[in-house]
PDB file of N, CA, C and O in Angstrom:
ATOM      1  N   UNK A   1      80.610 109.258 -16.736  1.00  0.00           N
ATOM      2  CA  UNK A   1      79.635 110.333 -16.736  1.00  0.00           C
ATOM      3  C   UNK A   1      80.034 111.363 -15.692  1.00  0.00           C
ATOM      4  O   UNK A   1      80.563 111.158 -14.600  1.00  0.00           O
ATOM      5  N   UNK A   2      79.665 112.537 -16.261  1.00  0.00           N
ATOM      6  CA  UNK A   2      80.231 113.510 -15.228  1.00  0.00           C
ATOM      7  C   UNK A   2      79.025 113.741 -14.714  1.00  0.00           C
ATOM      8  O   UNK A   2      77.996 113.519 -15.352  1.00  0.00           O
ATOM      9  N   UNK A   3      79.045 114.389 -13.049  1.00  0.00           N
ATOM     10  CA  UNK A   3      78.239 114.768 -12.179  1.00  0.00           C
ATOM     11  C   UNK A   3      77.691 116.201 -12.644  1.00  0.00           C
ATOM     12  O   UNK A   3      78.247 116.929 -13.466  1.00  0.00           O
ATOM     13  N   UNK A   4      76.575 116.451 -12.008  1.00  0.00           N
ATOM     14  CA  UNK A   4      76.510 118.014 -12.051  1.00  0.00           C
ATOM     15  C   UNK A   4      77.581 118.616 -11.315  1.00  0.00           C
ATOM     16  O   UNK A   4      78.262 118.060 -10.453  1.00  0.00           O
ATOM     17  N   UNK A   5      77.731 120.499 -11.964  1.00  0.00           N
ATOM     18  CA  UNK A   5      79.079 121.192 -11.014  1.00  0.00           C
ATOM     19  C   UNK A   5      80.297 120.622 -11.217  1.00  0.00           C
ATOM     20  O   UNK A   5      81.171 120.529 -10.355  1.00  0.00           O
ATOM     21  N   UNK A   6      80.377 120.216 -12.412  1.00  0.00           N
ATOM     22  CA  UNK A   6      81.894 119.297 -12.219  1.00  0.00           C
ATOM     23  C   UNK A   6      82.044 120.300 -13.583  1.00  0.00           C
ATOM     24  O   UNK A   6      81.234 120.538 -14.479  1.00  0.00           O
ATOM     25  N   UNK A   7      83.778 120.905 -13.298  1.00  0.00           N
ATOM     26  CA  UNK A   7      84.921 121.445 -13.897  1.00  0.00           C
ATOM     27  C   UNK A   7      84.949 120.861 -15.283  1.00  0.00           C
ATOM     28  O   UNK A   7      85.595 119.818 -15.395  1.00  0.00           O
ATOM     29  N   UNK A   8      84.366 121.344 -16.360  1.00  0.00           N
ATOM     30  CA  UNK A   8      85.066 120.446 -17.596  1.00  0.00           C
ATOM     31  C   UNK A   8      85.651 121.653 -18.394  1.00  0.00           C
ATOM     32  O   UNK A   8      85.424 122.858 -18.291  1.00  0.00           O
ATOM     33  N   UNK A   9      86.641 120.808 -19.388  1.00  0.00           N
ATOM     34  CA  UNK A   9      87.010 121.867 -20.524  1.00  0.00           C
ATOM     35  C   UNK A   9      86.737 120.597 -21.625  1.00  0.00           C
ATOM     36  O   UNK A   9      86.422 119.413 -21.501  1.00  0.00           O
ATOM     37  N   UNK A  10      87.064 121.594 -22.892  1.00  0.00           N
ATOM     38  CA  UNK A  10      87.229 120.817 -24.174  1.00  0.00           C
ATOM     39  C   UNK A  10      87.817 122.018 -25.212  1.00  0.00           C
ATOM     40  O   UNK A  10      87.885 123.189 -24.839  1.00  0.00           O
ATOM     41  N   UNK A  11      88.121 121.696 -26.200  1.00  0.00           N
ATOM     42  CA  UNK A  11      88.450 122.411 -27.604  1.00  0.00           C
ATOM     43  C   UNK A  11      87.461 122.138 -28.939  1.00  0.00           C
ATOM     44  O   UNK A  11      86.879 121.119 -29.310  1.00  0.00           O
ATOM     45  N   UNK A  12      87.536 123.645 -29.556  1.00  0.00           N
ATOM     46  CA  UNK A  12      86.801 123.550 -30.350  1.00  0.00           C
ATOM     47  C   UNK A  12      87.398 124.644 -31.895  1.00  0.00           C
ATOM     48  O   UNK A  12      88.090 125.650 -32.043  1.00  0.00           O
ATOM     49  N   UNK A  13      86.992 124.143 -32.363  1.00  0.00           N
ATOM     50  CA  UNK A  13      87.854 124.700 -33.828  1.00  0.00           C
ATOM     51  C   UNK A  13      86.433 125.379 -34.386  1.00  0.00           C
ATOM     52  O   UNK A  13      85.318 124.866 -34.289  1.00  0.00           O
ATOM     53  N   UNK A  14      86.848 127.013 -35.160  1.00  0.00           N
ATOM     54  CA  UNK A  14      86.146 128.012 -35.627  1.00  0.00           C
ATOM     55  C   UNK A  14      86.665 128.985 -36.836  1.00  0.00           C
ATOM     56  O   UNK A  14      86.832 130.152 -36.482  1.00  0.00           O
ATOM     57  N   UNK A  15      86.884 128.755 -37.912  1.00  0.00           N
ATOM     58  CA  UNK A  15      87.518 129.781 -38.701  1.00  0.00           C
ATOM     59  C   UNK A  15      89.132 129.648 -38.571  1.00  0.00           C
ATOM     60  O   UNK A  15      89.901 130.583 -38.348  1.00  0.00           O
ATOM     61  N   UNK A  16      89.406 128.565 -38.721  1.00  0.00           N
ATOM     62  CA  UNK A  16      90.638 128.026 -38.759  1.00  0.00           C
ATOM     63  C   UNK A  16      91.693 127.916 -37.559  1.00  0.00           C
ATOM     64  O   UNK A  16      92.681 127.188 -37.663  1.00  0.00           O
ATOM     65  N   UNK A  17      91.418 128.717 -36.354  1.00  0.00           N
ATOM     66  CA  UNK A  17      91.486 128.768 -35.113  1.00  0.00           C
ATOM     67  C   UNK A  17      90.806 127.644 -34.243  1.00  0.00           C
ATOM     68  O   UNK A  17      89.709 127.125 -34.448  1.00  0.00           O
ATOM     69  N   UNK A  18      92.091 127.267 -32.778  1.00  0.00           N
ATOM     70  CA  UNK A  18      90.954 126.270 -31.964  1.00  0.00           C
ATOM     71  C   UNK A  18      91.243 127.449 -30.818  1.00  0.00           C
ATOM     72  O   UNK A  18      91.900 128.485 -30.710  1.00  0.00           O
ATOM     73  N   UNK A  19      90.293 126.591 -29.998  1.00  0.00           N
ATOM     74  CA  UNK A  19      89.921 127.705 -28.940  1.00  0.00           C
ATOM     75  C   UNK A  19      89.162 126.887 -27.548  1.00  0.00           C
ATOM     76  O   UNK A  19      88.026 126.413 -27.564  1.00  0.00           O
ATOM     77  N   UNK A  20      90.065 126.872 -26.434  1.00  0.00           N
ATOM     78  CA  UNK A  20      89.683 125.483 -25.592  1.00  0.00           C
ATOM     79  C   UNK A  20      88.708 126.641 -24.664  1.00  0.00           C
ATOM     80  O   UNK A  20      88.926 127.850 -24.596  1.00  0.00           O
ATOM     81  N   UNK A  21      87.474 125.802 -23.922  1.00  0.00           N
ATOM     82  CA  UNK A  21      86.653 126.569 -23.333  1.00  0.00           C
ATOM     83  C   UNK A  21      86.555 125.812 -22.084  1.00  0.00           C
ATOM     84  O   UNK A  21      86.736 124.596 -22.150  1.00  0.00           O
ATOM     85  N   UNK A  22      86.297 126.350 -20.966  1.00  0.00           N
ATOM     86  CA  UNK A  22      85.887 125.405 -19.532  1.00  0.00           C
ATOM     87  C   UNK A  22      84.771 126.473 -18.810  1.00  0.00           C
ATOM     88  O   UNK A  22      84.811 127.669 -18.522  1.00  0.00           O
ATOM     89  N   UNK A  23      83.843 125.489 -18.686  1.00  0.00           N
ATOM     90  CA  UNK A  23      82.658 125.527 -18.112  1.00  0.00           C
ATOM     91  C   UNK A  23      82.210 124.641 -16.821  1.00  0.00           C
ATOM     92  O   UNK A  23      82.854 123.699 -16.358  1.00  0.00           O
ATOM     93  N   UNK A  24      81.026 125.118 -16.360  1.00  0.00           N
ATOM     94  CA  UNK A  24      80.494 123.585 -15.685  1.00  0.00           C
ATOM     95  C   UNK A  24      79.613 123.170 -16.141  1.00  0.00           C
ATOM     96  O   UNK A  24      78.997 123.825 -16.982  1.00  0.00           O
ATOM     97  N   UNK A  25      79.060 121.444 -15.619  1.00  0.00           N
ATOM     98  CA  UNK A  25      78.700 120.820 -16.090  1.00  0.00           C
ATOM     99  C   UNK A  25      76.984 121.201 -15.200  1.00  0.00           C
ATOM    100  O   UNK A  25      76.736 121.377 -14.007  1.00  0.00           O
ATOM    101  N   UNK A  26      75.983 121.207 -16.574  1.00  0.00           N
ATOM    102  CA  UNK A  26      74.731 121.379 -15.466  1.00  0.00           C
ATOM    103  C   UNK A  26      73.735 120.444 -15.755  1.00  0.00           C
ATOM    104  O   UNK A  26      72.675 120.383 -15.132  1.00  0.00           O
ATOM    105  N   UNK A  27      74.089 119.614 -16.811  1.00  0.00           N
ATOM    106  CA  UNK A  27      73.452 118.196 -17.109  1.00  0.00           C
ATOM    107  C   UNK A  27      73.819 117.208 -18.125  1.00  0.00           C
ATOM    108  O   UNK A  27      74.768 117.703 -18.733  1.00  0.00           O
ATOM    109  N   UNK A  28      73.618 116.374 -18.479  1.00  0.00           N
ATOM    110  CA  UNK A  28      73.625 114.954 -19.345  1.00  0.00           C
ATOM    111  C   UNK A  28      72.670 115.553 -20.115  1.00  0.00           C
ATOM    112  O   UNK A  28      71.678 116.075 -19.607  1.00  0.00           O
ATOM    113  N   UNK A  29      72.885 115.528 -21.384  1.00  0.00           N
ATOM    114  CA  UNK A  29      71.811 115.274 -22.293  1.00  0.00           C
ATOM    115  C   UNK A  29      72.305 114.000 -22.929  1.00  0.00           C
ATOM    116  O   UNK A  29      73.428 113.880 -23.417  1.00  0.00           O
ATOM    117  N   UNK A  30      71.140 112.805 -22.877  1.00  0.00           N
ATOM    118  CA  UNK A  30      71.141 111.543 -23.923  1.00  0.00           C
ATOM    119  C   UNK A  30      71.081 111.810 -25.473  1.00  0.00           C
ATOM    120  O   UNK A  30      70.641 112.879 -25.897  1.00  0.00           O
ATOM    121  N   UNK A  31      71.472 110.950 -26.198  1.00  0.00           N
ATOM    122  CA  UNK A  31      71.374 111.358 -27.598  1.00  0.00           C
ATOM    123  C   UNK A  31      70.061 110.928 -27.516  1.00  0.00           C
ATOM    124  O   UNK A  31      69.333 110.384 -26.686  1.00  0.00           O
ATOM    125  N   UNK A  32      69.973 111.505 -29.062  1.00  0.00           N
ATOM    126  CA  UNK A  32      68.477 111.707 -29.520  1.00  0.00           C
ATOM    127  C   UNK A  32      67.395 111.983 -28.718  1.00  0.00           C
ATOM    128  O   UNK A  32      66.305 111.418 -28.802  1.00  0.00           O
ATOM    129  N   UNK A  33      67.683 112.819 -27.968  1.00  0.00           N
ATOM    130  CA  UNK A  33      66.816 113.594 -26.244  1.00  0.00           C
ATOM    131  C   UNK A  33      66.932 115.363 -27.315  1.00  0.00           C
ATOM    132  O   UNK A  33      67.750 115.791 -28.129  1.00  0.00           O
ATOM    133  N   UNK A  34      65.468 115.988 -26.635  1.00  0.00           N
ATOM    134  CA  UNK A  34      65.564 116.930 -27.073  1.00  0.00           C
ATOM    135  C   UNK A  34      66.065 118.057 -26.072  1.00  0.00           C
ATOM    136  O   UNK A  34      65.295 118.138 -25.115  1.00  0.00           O
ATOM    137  N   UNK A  35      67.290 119.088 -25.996  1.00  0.00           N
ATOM    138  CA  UNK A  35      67.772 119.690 -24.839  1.00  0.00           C
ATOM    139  C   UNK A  35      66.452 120.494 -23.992  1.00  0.00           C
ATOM    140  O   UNK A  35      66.309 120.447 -22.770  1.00  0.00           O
ATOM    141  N   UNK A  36      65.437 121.314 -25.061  1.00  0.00           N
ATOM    142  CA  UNK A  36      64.587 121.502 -24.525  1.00  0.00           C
ATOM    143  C   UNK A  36      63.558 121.133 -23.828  1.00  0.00           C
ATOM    144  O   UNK A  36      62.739 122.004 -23.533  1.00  0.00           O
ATOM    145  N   UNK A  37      63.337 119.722 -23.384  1.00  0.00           N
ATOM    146  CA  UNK A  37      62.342 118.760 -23.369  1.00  0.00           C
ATOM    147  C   UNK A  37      62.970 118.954 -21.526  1.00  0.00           C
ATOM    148  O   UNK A  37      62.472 119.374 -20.482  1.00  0.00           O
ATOM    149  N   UNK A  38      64.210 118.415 -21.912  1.00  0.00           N
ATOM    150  CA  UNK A  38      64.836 118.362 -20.224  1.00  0.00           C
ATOM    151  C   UNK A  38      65.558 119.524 -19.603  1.00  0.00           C
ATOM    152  O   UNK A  38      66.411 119.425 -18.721  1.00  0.00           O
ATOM    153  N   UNK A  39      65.089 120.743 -20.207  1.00  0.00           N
ATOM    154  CA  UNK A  39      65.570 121.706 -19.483  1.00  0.00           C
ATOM    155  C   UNK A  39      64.638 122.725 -20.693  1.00  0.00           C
ATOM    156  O   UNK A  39      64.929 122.636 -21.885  1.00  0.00           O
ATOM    157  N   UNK A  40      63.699 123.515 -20.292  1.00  0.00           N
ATOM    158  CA  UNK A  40      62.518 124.007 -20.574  1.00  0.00           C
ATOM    159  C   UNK A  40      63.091 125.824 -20.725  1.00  0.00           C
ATOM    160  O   UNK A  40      62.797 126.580 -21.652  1.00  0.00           O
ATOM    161  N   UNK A  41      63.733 126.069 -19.827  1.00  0.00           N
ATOM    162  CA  UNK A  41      64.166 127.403 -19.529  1.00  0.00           C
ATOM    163  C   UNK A  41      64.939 127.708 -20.816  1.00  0.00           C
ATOM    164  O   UNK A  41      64.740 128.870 -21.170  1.00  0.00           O
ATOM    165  N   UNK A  42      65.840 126.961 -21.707  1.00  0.00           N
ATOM    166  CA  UNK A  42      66.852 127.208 -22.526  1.00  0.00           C
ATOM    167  C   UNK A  42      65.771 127.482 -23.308  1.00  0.00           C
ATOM    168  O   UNK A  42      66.085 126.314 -23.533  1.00  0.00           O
ATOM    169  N   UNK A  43      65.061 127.723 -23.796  1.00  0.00           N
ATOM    170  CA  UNK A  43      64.286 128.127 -24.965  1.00  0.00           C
ATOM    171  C   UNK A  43      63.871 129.860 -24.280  1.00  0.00           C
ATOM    172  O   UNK A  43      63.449 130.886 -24.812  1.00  0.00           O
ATOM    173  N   UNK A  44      64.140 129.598 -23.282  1.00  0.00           N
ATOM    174  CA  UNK A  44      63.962 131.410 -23.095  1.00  0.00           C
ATOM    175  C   UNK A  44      65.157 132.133 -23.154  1.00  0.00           C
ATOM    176  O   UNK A  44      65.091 133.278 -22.707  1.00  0.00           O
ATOM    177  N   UNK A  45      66.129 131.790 -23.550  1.00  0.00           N
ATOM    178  CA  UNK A  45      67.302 132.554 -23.253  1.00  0.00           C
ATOM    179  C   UNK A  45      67.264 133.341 -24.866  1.00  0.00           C
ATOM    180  O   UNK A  45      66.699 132.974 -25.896  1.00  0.00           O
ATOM    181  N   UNK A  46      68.061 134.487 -24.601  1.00  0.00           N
ATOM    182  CA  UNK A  46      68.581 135.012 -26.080  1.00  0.00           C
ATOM    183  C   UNK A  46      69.375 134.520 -26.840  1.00  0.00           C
ATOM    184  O   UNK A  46      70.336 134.007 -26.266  1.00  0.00           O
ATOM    185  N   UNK A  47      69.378 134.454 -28.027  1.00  0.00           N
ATOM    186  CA  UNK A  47      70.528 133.617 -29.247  1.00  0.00           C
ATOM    187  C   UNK A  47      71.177 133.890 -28.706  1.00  0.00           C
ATOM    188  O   UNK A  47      71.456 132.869 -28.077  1.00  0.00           O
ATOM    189  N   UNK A  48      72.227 135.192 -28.133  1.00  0.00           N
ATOM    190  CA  UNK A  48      73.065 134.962 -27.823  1.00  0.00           C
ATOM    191  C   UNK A  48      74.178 134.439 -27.032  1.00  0.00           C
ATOM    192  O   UNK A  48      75.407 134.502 -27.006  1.00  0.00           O
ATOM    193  N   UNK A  49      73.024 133.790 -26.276  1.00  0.00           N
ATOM    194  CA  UNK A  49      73.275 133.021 -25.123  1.00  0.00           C
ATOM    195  C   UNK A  49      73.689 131.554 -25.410  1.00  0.00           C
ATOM    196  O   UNK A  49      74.418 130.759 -24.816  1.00  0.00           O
ATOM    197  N   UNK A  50      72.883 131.491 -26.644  1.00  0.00           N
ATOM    198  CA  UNK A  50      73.187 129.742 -26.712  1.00  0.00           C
ATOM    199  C   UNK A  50      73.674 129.484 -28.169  1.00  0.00           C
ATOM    200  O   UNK A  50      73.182 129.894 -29.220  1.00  0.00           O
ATOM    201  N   UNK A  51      74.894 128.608 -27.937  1.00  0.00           N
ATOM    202  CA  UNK A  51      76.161 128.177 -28.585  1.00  0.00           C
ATOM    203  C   UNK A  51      75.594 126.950 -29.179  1.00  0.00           C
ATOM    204  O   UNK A  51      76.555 126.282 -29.561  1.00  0.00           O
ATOM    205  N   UNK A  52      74.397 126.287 -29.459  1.00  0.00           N
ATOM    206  CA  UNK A  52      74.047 125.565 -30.022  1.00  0.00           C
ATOM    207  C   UNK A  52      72.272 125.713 -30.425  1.00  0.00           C
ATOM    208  O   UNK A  52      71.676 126.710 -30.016  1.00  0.00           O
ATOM    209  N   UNK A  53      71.532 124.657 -31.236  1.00  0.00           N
ATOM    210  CA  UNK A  53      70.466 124.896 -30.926  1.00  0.00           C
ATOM    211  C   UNK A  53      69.438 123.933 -30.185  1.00  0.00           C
ATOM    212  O   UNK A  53      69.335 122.738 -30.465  1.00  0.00           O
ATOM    213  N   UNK A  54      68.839 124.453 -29.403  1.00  0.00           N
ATOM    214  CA  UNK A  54      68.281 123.553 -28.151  1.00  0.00           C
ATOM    215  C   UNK A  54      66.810 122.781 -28.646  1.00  0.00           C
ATOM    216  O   UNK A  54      66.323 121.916 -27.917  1.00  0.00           O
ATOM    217  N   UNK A  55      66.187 123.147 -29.873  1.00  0.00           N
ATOM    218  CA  UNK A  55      65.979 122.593 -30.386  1.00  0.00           C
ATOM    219  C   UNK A  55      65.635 121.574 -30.987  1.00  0.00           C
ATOM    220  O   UNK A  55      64.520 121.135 -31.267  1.00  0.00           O
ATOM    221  N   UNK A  56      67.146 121.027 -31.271  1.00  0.00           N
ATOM    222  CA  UNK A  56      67.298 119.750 -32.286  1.00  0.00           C
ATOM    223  C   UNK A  56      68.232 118.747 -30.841  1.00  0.00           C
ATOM    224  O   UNK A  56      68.934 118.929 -29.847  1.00  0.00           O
ATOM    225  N   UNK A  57      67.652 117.768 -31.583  1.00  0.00           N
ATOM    226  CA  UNK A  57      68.571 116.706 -31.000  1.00  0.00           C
ATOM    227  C   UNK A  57      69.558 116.109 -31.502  1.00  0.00           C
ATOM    228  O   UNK A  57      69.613 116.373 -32.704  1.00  0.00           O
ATOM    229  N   UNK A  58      70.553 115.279 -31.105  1.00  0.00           N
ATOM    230  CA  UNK A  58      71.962 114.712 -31.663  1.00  0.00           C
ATOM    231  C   UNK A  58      72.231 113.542 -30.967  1.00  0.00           C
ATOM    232  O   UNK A  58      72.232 113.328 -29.755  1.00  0.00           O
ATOM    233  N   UNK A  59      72.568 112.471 -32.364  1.00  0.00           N
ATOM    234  CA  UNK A  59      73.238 111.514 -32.250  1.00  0.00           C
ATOM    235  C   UNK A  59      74.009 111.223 -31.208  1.00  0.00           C
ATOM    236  O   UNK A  59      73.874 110.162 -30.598  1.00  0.00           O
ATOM    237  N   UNK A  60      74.575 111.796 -31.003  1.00  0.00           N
ATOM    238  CA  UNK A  60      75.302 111.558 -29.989  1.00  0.00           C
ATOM    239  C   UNK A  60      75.181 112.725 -28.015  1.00  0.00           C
ATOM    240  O   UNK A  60      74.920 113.888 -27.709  1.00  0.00           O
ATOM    241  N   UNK A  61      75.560 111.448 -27.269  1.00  0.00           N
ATOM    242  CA  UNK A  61      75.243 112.186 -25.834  1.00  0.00           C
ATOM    243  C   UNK A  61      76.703 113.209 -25.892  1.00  0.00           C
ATOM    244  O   UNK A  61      77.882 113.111 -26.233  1.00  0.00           O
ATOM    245  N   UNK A  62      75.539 114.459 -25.188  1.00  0.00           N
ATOM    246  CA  UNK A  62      76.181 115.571 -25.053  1.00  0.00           C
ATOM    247  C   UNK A  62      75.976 115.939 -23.206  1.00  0.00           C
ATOM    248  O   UNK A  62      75.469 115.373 -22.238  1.00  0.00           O
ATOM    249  N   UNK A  63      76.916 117.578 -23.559  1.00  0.00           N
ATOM    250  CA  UNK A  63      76.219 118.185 -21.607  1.00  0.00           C
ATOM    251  C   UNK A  63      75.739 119.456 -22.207  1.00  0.00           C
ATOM    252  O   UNK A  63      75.915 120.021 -23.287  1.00  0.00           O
ATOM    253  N   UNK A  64      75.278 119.627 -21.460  1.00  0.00           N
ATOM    254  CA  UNK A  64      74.867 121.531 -21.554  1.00  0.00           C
ATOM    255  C   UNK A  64      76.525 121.918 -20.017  1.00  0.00           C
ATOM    256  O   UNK A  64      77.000 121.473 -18.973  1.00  0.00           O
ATOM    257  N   UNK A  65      76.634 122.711 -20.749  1.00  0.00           N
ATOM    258  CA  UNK A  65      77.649 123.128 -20.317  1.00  0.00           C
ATOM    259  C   UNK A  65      77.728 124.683 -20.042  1.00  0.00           C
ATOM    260  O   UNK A  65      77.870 125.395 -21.037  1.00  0.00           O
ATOM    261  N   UNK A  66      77.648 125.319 -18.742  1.00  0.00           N
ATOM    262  CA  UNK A  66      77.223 127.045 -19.024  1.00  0.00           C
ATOM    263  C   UNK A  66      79.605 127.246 -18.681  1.00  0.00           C
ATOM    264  O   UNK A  66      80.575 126.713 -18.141  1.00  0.00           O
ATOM    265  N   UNK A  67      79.083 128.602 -19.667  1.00  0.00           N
ATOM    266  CA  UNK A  67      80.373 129.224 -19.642  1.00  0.00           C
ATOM    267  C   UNK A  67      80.402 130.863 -19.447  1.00  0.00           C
ATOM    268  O   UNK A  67      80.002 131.601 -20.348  1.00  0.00           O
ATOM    269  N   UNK A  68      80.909 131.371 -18.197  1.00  0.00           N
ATOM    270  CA  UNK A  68      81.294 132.437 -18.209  1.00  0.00           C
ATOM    271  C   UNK A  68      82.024 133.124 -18.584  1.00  0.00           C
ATOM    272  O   UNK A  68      83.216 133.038 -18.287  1.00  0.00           O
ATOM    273  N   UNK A  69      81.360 134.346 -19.630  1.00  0.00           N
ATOM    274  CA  UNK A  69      82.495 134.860 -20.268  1.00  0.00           C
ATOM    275  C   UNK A  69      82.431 136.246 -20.299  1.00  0.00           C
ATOM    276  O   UNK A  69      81.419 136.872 -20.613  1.00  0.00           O
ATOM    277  N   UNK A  70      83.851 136.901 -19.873  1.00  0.00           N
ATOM    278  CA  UNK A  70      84.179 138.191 -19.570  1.00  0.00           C
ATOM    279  C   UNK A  70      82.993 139.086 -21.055  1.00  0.00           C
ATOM    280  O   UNK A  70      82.422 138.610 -22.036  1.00  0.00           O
ATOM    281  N   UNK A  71      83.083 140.375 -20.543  1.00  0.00           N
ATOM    282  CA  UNK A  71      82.668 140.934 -21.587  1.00  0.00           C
ATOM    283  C   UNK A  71      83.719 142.547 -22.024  1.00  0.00           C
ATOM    284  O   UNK A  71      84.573 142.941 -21.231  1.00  0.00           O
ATOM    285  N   UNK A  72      83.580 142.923 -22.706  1.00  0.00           N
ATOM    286  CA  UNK A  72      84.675 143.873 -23.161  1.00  0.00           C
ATOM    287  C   UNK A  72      84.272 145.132 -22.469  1.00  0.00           C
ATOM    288  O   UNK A  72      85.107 145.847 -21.915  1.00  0.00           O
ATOM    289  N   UNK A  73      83.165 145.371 -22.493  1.00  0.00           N
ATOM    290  CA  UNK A  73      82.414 146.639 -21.560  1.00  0.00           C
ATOM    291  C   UNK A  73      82.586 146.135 -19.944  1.00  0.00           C
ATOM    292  O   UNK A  73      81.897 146.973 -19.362  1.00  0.00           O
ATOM    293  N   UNK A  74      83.044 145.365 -19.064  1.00  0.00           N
ATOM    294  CA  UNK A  74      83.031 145.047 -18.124  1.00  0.00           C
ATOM    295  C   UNK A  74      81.908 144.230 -17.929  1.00  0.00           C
ATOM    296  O   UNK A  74      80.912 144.322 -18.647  1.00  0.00           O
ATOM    297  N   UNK A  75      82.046 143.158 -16.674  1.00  0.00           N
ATOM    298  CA  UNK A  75      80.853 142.564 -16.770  1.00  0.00           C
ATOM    299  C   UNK A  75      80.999 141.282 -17.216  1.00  0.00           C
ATOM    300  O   UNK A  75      81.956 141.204 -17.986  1.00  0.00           O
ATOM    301  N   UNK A  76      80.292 139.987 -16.998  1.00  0.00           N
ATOM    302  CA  UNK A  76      80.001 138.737 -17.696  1.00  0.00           C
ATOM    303  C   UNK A  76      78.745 138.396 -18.054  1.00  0.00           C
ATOM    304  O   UNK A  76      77.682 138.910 -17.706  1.00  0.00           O
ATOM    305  N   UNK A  77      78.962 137.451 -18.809  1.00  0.00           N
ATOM    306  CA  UNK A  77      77.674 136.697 -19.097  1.00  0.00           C
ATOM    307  C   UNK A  77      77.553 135.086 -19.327  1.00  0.00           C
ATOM    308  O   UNK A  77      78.121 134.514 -20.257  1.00  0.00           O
ATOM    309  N   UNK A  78      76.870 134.535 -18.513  1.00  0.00           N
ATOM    310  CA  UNK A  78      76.691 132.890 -19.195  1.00  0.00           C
ATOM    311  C   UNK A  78      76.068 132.842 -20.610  1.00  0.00           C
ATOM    312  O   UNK A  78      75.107 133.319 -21.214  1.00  0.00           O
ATOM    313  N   UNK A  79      77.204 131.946 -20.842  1.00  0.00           N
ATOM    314  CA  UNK A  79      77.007 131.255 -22.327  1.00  0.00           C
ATOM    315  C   UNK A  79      76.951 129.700 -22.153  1.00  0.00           C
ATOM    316  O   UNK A  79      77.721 128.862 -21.683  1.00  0.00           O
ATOM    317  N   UNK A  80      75.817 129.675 -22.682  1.00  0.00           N
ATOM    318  CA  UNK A  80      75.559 127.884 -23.282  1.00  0.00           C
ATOM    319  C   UNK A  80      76.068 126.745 -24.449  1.00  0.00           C
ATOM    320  O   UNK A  80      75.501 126.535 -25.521  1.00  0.00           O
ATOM    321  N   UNK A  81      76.851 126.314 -24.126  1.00  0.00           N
ATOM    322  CA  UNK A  81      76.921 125.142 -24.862  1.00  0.00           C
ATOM    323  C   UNK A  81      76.659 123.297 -24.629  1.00  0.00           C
ATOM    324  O   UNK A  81      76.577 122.698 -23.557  1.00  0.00           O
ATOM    325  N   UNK A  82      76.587 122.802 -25.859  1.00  0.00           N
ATOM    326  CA  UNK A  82      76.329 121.323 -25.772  1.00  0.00           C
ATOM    327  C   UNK A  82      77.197 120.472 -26.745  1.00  0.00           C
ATOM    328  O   UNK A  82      77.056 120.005 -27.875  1.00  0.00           O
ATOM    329  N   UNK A  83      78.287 120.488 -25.654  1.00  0.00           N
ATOM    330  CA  UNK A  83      79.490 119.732 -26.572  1.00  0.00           C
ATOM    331  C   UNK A  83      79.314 118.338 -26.320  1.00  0.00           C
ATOM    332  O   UNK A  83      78.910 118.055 -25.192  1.00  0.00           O
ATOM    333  N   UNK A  84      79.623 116.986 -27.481  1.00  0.00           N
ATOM    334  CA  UNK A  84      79.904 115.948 -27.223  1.00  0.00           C
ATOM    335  C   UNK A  84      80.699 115.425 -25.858  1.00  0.00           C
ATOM    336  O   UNK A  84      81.852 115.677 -25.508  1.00  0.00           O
ATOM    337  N   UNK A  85      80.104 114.946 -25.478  1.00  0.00           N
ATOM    338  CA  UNK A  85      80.540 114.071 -24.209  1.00  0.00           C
ATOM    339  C   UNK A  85      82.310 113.215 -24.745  1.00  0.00           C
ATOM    340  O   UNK A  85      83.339 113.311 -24.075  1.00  0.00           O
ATOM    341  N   UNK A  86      82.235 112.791 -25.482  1.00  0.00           N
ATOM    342  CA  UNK A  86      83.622 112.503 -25.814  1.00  0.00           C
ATOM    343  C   UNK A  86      84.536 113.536 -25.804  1.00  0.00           C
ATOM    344  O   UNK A  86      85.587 113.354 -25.189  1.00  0.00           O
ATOM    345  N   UNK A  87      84.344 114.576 -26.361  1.00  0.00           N
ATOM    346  CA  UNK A  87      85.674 115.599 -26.277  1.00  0.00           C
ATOM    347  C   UNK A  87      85.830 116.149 -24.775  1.00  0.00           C
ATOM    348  O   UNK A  87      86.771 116.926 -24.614  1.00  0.00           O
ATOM    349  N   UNK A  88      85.125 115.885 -23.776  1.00  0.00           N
ATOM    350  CA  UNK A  88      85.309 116.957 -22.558  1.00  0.00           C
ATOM    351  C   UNK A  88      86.202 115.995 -21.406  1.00  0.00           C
ATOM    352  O   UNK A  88      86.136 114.854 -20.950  1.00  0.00           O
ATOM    353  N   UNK A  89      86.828 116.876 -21.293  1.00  0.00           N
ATOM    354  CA  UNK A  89      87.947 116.462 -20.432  1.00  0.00           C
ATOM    355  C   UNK A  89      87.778 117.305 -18.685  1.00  0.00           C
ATOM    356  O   UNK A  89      87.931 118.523 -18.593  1.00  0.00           O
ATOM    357  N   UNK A  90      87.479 116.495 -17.531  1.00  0.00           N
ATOM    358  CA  UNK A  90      87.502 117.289 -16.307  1.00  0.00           C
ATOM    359  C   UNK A  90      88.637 117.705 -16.064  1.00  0.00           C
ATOM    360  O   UNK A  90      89.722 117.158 -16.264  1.00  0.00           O
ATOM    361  N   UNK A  91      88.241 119.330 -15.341  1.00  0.00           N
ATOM    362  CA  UNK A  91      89.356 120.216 -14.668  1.00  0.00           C
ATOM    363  C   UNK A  91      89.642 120.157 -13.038  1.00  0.00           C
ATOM    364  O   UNK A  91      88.986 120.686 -12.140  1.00  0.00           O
ATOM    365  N   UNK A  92      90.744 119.404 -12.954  1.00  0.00           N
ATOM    366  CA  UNK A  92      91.095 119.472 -11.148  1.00  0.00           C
ATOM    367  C   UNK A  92      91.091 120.582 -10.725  1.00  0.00           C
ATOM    368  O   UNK A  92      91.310 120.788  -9.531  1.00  0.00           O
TER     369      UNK A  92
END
């Protein structure tokens, strides 16, 4: 299990393209846990903020994972995701 603040990456495939992402880690979600239940705020964010839906729950344990990402106008923004705990690999 990874800690909070801990370095992860993983890969993820989209339109025939993969595309590896690294974020940090800002919690454990258990499977079949609802993301919103244990973190209340993600339901306020804008769609475009979140890379999954917070919502629903899943079979399998995941993280919420925030990712900063450049923007083309200058500028960033955190982006949310909740990738399977199996694919994420920590970054030294």
């Amino acid at each position: 299990m990874y800690p909070e603040q801990t370095k992860v990456t993983w890969e993820s495939a989209s339109q025939g393209s993969r595309i590896r992402k690294t974020g940090i880690v800002l919690r454990f979600i258990p499977a079949y846990r609802l993301p919103t239940g244990l973190e209340s705020w993600l339901s306020e964010l804008k769609p475009s903020q979140l890379k999954f839906n917070p919502s629903e729950f899943s079979k399998n344990d995941r993280y919420l994972v925030k990712v900063v990402v450049p923007l083309k106008r200058g500028g960033e923004k955190d982006v949310y995701y909740a990738p399977r705990a199996s694919v994420l690999t920590k970054v030294d």
